[in-house]
N, C-alpha and C positions, 0 to 999 in steps of 0.2 A: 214219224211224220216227215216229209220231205223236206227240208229245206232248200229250196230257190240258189242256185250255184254264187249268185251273186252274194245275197245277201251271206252263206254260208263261207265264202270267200273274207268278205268285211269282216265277221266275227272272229274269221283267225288275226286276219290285220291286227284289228283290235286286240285282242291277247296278243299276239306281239309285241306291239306296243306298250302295254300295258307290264308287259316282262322287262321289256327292254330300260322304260322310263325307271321301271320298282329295285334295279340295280347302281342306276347312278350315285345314287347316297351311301352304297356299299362301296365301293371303287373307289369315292371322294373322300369317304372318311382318313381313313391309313396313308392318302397322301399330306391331309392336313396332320396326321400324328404323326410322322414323320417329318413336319420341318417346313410343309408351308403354309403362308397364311390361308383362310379358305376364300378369300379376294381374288388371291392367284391363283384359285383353282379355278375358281366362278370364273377370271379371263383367261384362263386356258381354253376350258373347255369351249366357251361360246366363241371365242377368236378360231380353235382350231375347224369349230362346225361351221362358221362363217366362211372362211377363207373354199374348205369342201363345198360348199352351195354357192360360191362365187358364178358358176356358171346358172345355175336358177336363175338369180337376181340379175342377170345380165337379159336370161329372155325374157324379164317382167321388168326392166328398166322402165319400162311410160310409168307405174306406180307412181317413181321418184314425183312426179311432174300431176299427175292425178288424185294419189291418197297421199301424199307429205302428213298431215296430223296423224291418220291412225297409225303409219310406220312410225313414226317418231314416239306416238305411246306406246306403241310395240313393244317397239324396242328399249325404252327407260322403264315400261311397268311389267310388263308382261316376261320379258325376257330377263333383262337385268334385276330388276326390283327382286323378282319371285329369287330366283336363281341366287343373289346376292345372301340373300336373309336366309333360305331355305340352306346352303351350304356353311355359313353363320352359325346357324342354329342348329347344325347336327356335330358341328365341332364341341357347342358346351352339353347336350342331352341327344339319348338315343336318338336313332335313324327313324324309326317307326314311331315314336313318341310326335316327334317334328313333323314327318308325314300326315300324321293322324292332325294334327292340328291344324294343316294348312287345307285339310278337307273340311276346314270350318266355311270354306270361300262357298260354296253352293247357297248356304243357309245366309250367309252374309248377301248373297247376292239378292235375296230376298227382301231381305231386311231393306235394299237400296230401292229395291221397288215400290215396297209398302210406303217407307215412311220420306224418301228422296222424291220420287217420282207421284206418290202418292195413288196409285194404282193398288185395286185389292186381291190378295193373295188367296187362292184356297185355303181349306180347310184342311187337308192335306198335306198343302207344302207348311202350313201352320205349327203341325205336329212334327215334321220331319225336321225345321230347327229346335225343338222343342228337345228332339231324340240328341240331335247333333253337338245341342249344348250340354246335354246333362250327362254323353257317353264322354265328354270333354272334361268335366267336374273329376269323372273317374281316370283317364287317362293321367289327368294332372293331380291326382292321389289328394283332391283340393278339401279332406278330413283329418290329412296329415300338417295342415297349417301351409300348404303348397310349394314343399319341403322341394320342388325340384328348381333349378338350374333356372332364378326371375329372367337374365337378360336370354336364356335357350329361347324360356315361350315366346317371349316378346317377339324375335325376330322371327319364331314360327308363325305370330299373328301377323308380324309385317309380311311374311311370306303368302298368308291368304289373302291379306286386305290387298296385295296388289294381284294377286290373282283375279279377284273383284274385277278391277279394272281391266283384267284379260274381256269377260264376259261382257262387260259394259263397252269398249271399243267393239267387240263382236257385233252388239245390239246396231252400231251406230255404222257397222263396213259398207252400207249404199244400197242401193236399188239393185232388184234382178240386171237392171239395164248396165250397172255401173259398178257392180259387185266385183272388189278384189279379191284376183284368185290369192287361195289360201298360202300357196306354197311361194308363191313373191311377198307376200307379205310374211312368212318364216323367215327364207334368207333375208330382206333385208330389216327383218327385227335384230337377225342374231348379229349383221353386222353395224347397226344401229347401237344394238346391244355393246359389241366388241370395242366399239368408238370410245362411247361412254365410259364401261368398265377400264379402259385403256387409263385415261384420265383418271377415276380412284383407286384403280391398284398399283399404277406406278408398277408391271412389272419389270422393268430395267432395274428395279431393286429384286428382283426376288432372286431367292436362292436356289438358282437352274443345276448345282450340285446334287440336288436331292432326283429328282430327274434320271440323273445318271445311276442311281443304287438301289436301293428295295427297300418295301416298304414291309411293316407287320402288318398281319391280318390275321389275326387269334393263333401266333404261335408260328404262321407258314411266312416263309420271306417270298415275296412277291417283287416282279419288276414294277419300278416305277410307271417308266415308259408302258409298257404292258398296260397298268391300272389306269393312265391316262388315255391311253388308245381306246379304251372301254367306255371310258368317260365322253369320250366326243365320237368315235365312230359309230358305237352301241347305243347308248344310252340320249344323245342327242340326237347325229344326224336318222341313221334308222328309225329309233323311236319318232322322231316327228315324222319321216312320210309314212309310214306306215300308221301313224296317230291319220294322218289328211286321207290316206286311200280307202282308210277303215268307215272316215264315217263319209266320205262320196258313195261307198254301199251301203249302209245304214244311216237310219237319220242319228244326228247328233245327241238325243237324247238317249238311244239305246245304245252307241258308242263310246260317253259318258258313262252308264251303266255299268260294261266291259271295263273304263276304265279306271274301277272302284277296287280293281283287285291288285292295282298299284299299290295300295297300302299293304295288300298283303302279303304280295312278293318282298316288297321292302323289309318288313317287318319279317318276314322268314329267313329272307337272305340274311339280316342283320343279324339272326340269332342264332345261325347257324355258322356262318362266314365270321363273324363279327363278335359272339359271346355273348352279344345285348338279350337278354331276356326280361321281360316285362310279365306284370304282377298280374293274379288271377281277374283282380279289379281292372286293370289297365287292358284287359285281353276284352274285356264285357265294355268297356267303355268304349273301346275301338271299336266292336260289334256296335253301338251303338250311332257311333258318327257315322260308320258308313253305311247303315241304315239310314239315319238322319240325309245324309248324303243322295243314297239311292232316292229316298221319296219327293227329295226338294229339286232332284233334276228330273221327274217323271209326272212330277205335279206342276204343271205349268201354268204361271202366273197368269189370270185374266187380262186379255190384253181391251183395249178401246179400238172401236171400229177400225179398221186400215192401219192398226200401230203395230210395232215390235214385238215381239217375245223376248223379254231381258231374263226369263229364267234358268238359262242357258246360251251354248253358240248359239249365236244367230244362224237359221238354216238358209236364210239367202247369203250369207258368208261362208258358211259352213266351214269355221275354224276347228280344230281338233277338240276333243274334249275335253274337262277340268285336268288340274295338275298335269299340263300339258308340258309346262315351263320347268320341272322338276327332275 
């Protein structure tokens, strides 16, 4: 069957993307085992993507002056929040463990709809948190007395629950008439982000020596600088445009779709690059969240005459899709 150059175009985007985002946590790991905190990886990396998109947020400066709240949640939830917790949390538990958890945000988003907003969900998107939570139970081995790494999960939930709020500032980005473009609102997340993280990771403390030497990665000594460059050239700035160009040719929810296979790239990378292998259970429970995952961004919440669609980016925003921030 033919596929339409455009939209066939998007879909590569999208695996791009979706490659690009599912290496970050491999790159970041081995610099945190090597000697930093993962604070000062979180502001490397979004300082170093920030400062690269300095010229974006310079052609979309009227934002500053037009959207100030949703940059500002941008950039404390979306950017910082996710990023903070999400590198946090693959310092104490796998890569692909913490991934898999933060893809709980789809089904959570849900949950904000039903019982926050008080609008009713499919039947569909019903079962897809239903999948999402119970390939969760297995991820997190939760028959083993949940034998894994308390404050890992925690910060992988915190990594979703502010993801939440990616999709809910999406819900709220304006009218067709008034709609901030997506990519002024990246740069000035990430440097909103950068500000903020500046302030709690203090790195004028950090230990810029490690920087200078190599890090382990299952046995291969690797450059730091190298693992860092990957971190912010790769894994942020590319992944995000190429996450915005993907779904201007597909709509949001089938570029969300596409980028479900972030868990898997991560989860492969890590077990391959990394040594992390994960249990026959933990493999079916991941099948199962992104499952869960798939159905709750493809099942679109019933919305009220002339209202939003919060089950997802908003398509008059048309922000990147989930685990965009990761």
């Amino acid at each position: 069957m033919h596929v339409p150059q455009g939209r066939s175009a998007g879909l590569g985007l999208a695996l791009a993307s979706a490659l690009a985002f599912g290496g970050s946590g491999v790159a970041a790991k081995p610099l945190i085992e090597a000697g930093l905190d993962p604070l000062h990886v979180v502001w490397l990396r979004v300082a170093g993507a920030a400062v690269v998109l300095l010229p974006v947020a310079w052609i979309h400066r009227g934002l500053l002056r037009r959207r100030p709240g949703l940059l500002a949640g941008f950039g404390l939830l979306a950017v910082a929040g996710v990023q903070a917790c999400y590198f946090a949390a693959i310092s104490r538990i796998p890569v692909g463990v913490a991934l898999l958890v933060e893809y709980l945000a789809p089904a959570l988003v849900l949950g904000w709809v039903r019982f926050v907003q008080r609008r009713p969900v499919t039947r569909a998107a019903a079962v897809g948190v239903v999948l999402a939570v119970g390939g969760l139970a297995c991820v997190v081995e939760v028959w083993s007395g949940l034998g894994f790494n308390a404050p890992g999960l925690l910060l992988a939930l915190g990594a979703a629950c502010c993801q939440v709020a990616y999709f809910v500032l999406s819900d709220h980005g304006g009218s067709d008439e008034d709609a901030a473009d997506p990519l002024g609102v990246i740069a000035y997340g990430l440097l909103i982000g950068a500000g903020v993280l500046t302030i709690a990771a203090r790195p004028w403390g950090m230990d810029w020596s490690v920087l200078g030497g190599r890090a382990d990665m299952h046995g291969a000594r690797v450059s730091a600088v190298l693992l860092l460059a990957w971190v912010v050239l790769i894994a942020t700035v590319v992944a995000y445009l190429t996450g915005v160009l993907s779904v201007r040719r597909l709509s949001p929810q089938v570029a969300g779709v596409v980028a479900c296979l972030e868990a898997v790239v991560a989860t492969v990378c890590a077990w391959v690059l990394l040594g992390e292998h994960l249990s026959a259970p933990q493999l079916v429970g991941g099948a199962l969240v992104l499952a869960g995952a798939f159905i709750a961004q493809t099942s679109t919440p019933k919305a009220p005459s002339g209202g939003a669609v919060a089950g997802g980016p908003a398509e008059r925003e048309e922000l990147p899709a989930p685990s965009r921030a990761t």
